[in-house]
C-alpha positions as CSV (number, residue, x, y, z in Angstrom):
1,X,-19.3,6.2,4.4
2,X,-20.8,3.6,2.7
3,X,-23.6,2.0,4.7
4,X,-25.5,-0.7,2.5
5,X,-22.5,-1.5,0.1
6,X,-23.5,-4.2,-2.9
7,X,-21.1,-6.2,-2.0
8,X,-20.5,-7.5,1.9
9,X,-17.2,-8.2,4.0
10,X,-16.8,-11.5,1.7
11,X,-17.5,-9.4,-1.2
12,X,-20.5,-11.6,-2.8
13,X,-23.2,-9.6,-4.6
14,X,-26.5,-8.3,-3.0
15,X,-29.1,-10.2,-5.2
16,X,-31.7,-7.7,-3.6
17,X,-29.7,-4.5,-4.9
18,X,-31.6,-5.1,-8.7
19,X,-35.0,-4.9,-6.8
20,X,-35.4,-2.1,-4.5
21,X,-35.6,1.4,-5.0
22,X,-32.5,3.3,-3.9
23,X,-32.6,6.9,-2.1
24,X,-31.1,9.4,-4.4
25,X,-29.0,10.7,-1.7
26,X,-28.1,7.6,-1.0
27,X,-26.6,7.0,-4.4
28,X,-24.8,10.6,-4.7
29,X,-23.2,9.8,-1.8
30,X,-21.9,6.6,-3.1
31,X,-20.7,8.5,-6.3
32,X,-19.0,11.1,-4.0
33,X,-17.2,7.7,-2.2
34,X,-16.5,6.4,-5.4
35,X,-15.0,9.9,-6.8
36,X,-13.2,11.0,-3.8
37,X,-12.1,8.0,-1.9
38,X,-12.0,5.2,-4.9
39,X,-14.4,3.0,-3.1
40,X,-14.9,0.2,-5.0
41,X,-18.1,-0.9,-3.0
42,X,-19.3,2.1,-4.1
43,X,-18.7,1.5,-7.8
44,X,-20.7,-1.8,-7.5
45,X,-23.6,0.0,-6.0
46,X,-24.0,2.6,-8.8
47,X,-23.5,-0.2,-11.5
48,X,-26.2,-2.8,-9.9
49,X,-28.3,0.7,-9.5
50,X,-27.9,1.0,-13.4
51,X,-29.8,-2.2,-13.9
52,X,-32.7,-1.6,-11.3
53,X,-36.2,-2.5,-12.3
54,X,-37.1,0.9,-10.7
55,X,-37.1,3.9,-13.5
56,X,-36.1,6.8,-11.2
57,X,-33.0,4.4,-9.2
58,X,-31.8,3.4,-12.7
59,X,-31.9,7.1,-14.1
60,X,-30.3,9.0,-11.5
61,X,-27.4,5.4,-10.8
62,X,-26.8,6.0,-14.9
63,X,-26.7,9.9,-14.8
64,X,-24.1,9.7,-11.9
65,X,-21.9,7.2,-14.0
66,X,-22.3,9.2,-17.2
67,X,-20.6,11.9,-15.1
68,X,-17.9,9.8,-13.9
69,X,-14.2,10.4,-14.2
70,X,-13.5,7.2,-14.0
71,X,-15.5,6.1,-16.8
72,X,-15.0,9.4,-18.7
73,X,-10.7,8.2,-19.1
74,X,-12.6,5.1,-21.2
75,X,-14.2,7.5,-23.2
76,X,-17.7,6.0,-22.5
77,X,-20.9,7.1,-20.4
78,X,-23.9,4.7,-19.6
79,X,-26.3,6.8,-20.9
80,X,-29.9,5.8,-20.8
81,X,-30.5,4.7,-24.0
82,X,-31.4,1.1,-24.8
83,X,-29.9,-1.1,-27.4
84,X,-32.1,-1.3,-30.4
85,X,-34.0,-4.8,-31.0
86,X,-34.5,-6.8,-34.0
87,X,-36.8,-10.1,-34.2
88,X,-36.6,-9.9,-30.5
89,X,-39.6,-10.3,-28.0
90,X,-39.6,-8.1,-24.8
91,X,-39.1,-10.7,-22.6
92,X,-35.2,-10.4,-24.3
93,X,-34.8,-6.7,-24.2
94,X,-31.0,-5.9,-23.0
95,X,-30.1,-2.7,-21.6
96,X,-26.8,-1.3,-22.9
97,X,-24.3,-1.1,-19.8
98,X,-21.0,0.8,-19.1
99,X,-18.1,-0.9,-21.5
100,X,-20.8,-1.4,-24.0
101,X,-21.6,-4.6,-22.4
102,X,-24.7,-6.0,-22.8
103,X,-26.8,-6.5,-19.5
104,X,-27.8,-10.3,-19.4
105,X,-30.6,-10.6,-16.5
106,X,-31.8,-14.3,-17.4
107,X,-29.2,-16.8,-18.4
108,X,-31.8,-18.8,-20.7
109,X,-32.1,-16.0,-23.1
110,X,-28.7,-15.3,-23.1
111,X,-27.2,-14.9,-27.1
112,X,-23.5,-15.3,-25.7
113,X,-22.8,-18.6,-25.2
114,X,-21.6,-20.9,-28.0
115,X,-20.3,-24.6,-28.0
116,X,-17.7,-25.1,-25.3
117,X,-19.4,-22.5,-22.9
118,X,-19.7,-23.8,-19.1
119,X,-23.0,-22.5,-19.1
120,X,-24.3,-24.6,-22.0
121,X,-26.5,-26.9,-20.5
122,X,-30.3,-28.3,-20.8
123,X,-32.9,-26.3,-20.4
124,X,-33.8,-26.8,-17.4
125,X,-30.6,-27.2,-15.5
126,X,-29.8,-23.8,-17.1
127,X,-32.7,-22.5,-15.3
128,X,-31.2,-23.7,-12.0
129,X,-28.2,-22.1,-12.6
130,X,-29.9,-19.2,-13.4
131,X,-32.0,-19.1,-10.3
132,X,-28.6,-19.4,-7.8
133,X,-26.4,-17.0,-10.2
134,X,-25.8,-13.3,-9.4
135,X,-24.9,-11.3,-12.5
136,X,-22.5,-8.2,-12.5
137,X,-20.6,-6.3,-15.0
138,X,-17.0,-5.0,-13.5
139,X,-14.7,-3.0,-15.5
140,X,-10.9,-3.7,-16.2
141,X,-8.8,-4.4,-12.8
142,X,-11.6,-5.3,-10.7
143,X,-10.2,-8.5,-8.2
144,X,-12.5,-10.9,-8.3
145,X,-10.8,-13.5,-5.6
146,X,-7.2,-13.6,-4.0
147,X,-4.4,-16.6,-3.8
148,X,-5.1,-18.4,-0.7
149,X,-9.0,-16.8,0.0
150,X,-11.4,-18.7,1.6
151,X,-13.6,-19.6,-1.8
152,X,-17.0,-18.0,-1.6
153,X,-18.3,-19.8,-4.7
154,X,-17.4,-20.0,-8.6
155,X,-17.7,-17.2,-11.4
156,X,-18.4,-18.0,-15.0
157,X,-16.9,-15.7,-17.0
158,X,-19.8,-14.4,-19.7
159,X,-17.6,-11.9,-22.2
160,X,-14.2,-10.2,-21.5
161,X,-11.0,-11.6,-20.4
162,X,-9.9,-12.7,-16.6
163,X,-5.8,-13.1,-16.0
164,X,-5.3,-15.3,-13.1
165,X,-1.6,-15.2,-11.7
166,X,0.2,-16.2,-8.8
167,X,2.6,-14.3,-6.6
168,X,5.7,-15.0,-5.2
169,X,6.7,-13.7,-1.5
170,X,9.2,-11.1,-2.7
171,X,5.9,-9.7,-4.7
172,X,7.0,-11.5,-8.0
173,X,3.8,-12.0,-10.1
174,X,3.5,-14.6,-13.0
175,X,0.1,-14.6,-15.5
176,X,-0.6,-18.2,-15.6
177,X,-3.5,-17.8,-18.1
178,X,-6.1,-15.3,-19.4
179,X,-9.4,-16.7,-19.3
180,X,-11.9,-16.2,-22.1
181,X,-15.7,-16.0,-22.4
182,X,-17.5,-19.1,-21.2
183,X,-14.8,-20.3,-18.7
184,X,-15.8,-21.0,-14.9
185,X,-13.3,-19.4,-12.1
186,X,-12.6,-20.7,-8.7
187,X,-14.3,-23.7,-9.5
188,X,-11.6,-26.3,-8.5
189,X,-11.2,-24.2,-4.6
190,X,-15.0,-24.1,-5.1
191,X,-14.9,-27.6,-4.9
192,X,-12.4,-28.7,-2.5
193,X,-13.1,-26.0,0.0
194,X,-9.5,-25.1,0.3
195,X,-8.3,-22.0,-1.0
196,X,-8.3,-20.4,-4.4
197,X,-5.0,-21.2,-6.2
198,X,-4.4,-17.9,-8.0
199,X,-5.5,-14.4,-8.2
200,X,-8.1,-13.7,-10.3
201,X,-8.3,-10.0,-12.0
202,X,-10.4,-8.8,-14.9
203,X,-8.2,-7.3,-17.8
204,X,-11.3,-6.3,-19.6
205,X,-14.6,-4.9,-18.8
206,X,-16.2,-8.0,-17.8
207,X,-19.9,-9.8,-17.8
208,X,-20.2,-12.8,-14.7
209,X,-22.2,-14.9,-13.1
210,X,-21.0,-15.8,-9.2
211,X,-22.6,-18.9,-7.7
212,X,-22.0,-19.1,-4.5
213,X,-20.2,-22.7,-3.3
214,X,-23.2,-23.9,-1.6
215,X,-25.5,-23.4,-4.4
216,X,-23.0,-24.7,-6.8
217,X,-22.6,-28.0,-4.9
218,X,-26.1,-28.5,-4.1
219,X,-26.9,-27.9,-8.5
220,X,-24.3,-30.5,-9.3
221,X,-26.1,-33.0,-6.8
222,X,-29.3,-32.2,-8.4
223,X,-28.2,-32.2,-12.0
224,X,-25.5,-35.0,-13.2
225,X,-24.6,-32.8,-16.7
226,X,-23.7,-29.6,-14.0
227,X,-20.8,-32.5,-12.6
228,X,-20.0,-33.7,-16.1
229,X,-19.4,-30.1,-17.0
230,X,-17.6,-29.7,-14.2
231,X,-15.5,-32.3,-14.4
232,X,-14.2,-31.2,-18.4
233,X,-13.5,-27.9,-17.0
234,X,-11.3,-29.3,-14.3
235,X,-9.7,-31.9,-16.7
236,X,-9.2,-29.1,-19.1
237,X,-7.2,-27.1,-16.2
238,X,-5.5,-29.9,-15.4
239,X,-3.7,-30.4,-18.8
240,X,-3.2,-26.9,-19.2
241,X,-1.0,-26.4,-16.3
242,X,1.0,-29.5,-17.6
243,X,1.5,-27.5,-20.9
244,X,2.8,-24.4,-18.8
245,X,4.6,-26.2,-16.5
246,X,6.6,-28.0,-19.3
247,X,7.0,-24.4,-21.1
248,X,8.2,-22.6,-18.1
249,X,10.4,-25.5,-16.8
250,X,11.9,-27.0,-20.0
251,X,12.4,-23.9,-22.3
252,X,15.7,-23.0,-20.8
253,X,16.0,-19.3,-21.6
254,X,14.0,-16.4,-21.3
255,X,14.5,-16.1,-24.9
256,X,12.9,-19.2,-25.4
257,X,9.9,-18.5,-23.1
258,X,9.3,-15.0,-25.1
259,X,9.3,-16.9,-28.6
260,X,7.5,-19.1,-27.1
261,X,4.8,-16.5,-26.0
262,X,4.8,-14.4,-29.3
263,X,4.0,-18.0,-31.1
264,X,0.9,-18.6,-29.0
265,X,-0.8,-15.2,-30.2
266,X,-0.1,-15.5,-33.4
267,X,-2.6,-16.7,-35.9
268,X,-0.8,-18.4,-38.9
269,X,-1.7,-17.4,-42.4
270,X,-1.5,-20.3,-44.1
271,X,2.1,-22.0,-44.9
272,X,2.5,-19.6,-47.7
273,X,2.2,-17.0,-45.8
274,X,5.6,-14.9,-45.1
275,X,4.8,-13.0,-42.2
276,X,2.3,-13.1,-39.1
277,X,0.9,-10.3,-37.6
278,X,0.1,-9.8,-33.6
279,X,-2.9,-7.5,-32.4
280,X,-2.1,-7.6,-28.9
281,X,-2.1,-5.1,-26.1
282,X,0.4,-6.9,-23.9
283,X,3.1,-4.2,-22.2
284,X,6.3,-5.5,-21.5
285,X,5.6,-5.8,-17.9
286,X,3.0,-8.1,-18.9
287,X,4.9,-10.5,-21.2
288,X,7.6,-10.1,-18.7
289,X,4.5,-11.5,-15.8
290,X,3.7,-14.3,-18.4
291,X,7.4,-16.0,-18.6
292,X,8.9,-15.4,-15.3
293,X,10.9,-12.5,-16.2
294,X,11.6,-8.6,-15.8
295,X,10.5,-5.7,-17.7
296,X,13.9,-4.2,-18.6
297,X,14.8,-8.7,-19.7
298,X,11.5,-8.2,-22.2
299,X,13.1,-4.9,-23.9
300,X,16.2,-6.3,-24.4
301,X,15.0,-9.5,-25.6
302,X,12.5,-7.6,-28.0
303,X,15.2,-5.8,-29.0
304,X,17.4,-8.6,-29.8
305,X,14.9,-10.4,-32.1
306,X,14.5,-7.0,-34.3
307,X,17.9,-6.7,-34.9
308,X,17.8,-10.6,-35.8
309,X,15.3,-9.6,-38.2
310,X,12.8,-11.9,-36.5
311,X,10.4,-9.6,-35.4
312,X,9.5,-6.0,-36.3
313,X,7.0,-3.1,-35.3
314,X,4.3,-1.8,-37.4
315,X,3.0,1.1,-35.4
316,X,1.5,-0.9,-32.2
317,X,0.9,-4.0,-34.3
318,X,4.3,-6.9,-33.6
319,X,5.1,-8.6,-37.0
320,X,7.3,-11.9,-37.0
321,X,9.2,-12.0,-39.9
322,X,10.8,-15.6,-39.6
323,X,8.4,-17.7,-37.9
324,X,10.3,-20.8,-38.5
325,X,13.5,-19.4,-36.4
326,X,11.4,-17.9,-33.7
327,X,9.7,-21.6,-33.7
328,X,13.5,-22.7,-33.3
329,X,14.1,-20.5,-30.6
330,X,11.3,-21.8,-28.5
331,X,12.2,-25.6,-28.4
């Protein structure tokens, strides 16, 4: 059993866990609970470990991930090696984490955020957030909050991807979106104090930052660009789920809904171009989860289109052929 677990009954990180130095014993025996009993408490404890200031806790946290089974079906170890630098002072030195994620202890030297980011504020406000944030890295399927949960705080999403869905009482689920880099999670229940609307689950390996909804309220009252950021990201939400809400309600079919879908991960070519390709990991069951629908309704529907000669499969790559019928469908 688990005594000291990294993350409490409400499941918000330990901000101590980087800055003492952990028994040995103490971390076997959460790699034996995390082995044996798929404790995810324990998981977090050996990856927070993995980051420790203290050589011996972060040596003996990364040897007992490198042995993993879990991480071994990903094909990757944590290892102990550190990414190599270029034009970089120490004070920026990143250890490579599980995932091959980069570890990102101080938010003002982070290299990830571009234009659009949450996180891309002034100097010193960026320090503030800094200061309240708690950093983790979680691999794919790890839940970060629940539909209808009490809202701890808000996550910014640093790299990966984030699906948030809803379920129905029969145990339905629908994807309502999948969040990218730079996005903040939770932040409208955050705000309101009533709980979160969806379920949000990582469907990569992730990099975040929780804030916890005290601190987060307190740094908008302290800095008026945290609010204005705020309130984009809210507006932003807000129009989305008018966009879905027309698709799902006004596209009349499920055939409609699944063009629909295909079209938004395509990337055009150009006008010219004669066909589009999709590089996209979605399973049926997933596309199925994004338009309301059932697995074995996807297959046919795929089905269908190929024999329409509006889609075809190269290998695990989906091509559309006739863009401008699909486009047809989806009205």
């Amino acid at each position: 059993m688990i005594e000291r677990p990294l993350f409490g009954p409400d499941l918000q990180p330990d901000p101590q866990t980087h800055s003492q130095e952990l028994d040995p014993l103490y971390l076997f025996a959460c790699h034996l609970a995390w082995e044996q009993q798929e404790e995810p408490s324990a998981a977090w404890e050996l990856l927070a470990a993995a980051q420790s200031s203290h050589g011996d806790t972060r040596a003996h946290a990364r040897a007992l991930l490198a042995s993993s089974r879990h991480l071994a079906r990903l094909g990757q170890g944590t290892g102990s090696c550190r990414v190599p630098k270029q034009k970089r002072s120490s004070s920026m030195e990143m250890d490579m984490a599980p995932y091959g994620l980069d570890i990102i202890d101080n938010c003002t030297e982070c290299t990830n955020a571009t234009a659009g980011f949450f996180c891309g504020l002034s100097p010193s406000a960026l320090q503030s957030l800094n200061e309240v944030s708690h950093k983790s890295i979680l691999p794919a399927g790890a839940i970060l909050f629940v539909e209808g949960q009490s809202p701890r705080g808000m996550f910014i999403l640093c790299s990966g991807k984030v699906n948030l869905s809803t379920t129905s009482r029969e145990g339905k689920i629908l994807i309502l979106k999948t969040a990218d880099a730079g996005e903040a999670l939770g932040l409208s229940a955050s705000i309101s104090g009533k709980g979160y609307e969806s379920t949000a689950e990582t469907a990569t390996p992730c990099m975040l930052n929780f804030v916890d909804r005290k601190q987060f309220l307190e740094l908008m009252q302290s800095h008026s660009e945290v609010g204005m950021h705020t309130a984009q990201s809210l507006s932003r939400d807000f129009q989305s789920a008018y966009r879905d809400i027309h698709d799902l309600v006004l596209t009349r079919s499920s055939a409609g809904k699944l063009a629909r879908l295909l079209l938004s991960h395509s990337r055009t070519q150009g006008v010219e171009a004669a066909e589009t390709r999709i590089h996209s990991s979605m399973t049926h069951e997933e596309m199925a989860q994004r338009i309301g629908s059932s697995r074995e309704t996807v297959t046919r529907l795929l089905s269908d289109l190929k024999k329409k000669q509006l889609i075809r499969l190269d290998g695990p790559t989906l091509v559309i052929r006739d863009r401008s019928a699909l486009e047809a469908l989806a009205v």
